[in-house]
N, C-alpha and C positions, 0 to 999 in steps of 0.2 A: 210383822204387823198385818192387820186386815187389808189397810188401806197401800199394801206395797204390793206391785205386783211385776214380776219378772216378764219382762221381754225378752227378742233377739231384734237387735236390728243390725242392715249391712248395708257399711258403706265399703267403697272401693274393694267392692268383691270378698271382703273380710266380716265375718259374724262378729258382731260385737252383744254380750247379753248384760243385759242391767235388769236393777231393780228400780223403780221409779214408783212415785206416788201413781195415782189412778189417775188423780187430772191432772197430770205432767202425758198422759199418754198420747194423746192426740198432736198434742205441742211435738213433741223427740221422733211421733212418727212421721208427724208433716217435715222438721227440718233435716231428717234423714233422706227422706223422700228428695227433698232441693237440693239436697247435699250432692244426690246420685245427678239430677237433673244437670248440675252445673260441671259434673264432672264429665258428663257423656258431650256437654257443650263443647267444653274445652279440647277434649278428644277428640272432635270433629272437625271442629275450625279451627283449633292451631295445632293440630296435627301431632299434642301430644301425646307417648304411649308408657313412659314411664309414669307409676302411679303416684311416685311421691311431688313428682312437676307435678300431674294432675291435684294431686290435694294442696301443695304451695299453692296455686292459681289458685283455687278455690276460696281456701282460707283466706290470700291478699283481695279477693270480690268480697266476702264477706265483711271481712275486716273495714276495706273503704264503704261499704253498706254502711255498718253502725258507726263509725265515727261523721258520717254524712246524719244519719239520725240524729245522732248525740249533739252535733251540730244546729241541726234545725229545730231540734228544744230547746235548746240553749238559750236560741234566738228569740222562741214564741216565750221563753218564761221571761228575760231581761228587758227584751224591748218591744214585742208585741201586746201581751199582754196586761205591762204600764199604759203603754197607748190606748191603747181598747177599754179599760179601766177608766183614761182621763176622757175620753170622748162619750162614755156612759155616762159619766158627772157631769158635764157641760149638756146632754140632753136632758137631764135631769133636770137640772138648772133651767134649760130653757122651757121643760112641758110644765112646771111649776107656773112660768109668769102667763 
């Protein structure tokens, strides 16, 4: 298709080549990019040199990332934003009288 278009990208020193939409490209090349960042981190500071410890660590950072996300929307859909909802209708209410 027009709209696919083949990359390489490399994490942990291995080429990986996809095909990905066009605007999927900047998205896969930024998280590759953090992918390499957090791995060079963890190599540094805990003194890891096996590559598969390096990508576990990685993977379990990422991982408590998005369940931390997934978490904090959670929150703002069930019980943020009923509040902010019932405190909009009460000004409402009071810019009327």
């Amino acid at each position: 298709m027009a709209d696919e278009l083949p990359i390489t990208i490399t994490i942990a020193g291995r080429p990986y080549r996809l095909t990905i939409s066009r605007n999927e490209e900047e998205t896969i090349r930024k998280a590759a990019k953090h992918i390499e960042g957090q791995i060079s981190h963890y190599a540094e500071n805990f003194r890891y040199s096996d590559k598969q410890d390096l990508l576990a660590m990685v993977v379990l950072h990422f991982a408590t990332l998005a369940i931390n996300n997934q978490e904090e929307v959670s929150f703002m859909t069930t019980r943020l934003s009923p509040a902010l909802t019932n405190i909009d209708s009460i000004l409402t209410e009071a810019l009327k009288d």
